[in-house]
C-alpha positions as CSV (number, residue, x, y, z in Angstrom):
1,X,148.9,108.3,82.0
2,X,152.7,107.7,81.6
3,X,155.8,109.4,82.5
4,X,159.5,108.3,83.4
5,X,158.1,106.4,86.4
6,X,156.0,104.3,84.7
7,X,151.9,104.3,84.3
8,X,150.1,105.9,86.7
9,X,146.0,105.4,85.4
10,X,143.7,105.1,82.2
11,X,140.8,107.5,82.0
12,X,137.5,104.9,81.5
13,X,135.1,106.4,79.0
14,X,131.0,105.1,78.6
15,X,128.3,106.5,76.3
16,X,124.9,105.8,76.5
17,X,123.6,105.6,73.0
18,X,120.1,106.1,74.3
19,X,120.3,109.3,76.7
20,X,123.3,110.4,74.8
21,X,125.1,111.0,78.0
22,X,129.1,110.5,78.1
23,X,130.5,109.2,81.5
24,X,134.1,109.3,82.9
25,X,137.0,108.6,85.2
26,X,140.4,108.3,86.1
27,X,141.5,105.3,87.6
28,X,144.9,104.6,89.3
29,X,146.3,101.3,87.8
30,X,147.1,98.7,90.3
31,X,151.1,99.0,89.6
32,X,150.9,102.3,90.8
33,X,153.0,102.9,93.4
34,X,150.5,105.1,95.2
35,X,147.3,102.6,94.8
36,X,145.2,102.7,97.1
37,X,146.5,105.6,98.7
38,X,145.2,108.9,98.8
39,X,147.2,111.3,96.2
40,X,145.5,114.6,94.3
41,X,143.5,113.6,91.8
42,X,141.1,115.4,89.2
43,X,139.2,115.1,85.7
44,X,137.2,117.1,83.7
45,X,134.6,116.7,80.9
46,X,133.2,119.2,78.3
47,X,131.7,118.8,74.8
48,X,131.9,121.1,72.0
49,X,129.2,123.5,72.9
50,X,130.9,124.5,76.2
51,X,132.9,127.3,74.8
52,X,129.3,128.8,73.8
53,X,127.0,127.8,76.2
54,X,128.8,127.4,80.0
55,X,125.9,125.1,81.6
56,X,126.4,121.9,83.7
57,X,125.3,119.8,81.1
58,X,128.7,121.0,78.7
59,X,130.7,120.4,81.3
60,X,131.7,118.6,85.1
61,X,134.3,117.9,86.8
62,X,135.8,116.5,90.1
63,X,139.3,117.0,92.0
64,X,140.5,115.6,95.2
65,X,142.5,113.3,97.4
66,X,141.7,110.0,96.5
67,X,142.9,106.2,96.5
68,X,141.7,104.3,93.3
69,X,139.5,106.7,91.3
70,X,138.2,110.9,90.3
71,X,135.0,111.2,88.8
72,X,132.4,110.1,87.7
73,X,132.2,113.2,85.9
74,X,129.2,113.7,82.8
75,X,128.5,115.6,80.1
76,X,125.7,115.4,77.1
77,X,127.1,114.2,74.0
78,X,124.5,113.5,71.1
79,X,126.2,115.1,67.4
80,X,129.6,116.8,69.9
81,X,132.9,116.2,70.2
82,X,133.9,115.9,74.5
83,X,137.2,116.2,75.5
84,X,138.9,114.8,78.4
85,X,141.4,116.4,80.7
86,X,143.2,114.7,84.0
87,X,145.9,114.8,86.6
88,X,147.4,112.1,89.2
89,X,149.6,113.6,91.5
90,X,152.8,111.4,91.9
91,X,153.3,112.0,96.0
92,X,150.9,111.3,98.7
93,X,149.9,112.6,102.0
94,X,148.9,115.9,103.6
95,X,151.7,118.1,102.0
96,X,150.9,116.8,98.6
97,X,151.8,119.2,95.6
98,X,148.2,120.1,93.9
99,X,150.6,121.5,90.7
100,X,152.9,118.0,90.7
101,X,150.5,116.3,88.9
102,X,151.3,113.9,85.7
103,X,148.6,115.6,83.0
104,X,147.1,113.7,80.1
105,X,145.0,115.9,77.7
106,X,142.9,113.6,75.5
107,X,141.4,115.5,72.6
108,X,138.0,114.9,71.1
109,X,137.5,111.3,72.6
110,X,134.1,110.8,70.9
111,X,132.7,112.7,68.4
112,X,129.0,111.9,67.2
């Protein structure tokens, strides 16, 4: 995630080709200026069938104050698309803005 500040995280993707599970997160990077400290932070995770079918297996997703990582969020995967969605909140402490976030949207990230 980048903006006029500089890079703030990388969302880590993993599939496992033999439960067909997809597995995120969004990590701060360690040039961050607010690594290791906790900022707002979320990510969420749904593959194509979410729009028909709104179980927990189309779609998770986790939000909070946190130093180095949100997630690990999970969805099943095997012959859908997933997308990706997450935030990183450039300001810290108590008073934090949950709307001031830096928001990448990454769009179909696997498709199989």
């Amino acid at each position: 995630m980048s903006d006029q500040y500089g890079t703030y995280g990388d969302v880590v993707l993993y599939y496992d080709s033999g439960s067909a599970w997809n597995c995120a997160v969004l990590v701060k990077r360690s040039s961050f200026v607010f690594y290791g400290m906790a900022t707002n932070m979320y990510i969420t995770m749904n593959n194509s069938a979410y729009d028909d079918n709104h179980t927990k297996n189309n779609f998770d997703s986790d939000s909070g104050m946190y130093k180095y990582y949100a997630g690990p969020v999970r969805v099943y995967g095997k012959n859908m698309c997933i997308w990706i969605k997450g935030g990183i909140a450039d300001i810290s402490g108590p008073n934090a803005d949950y709307w001031n976030y830096i928001v990448r949207d990454v769009t179909q990230v696997a498709c199989g």
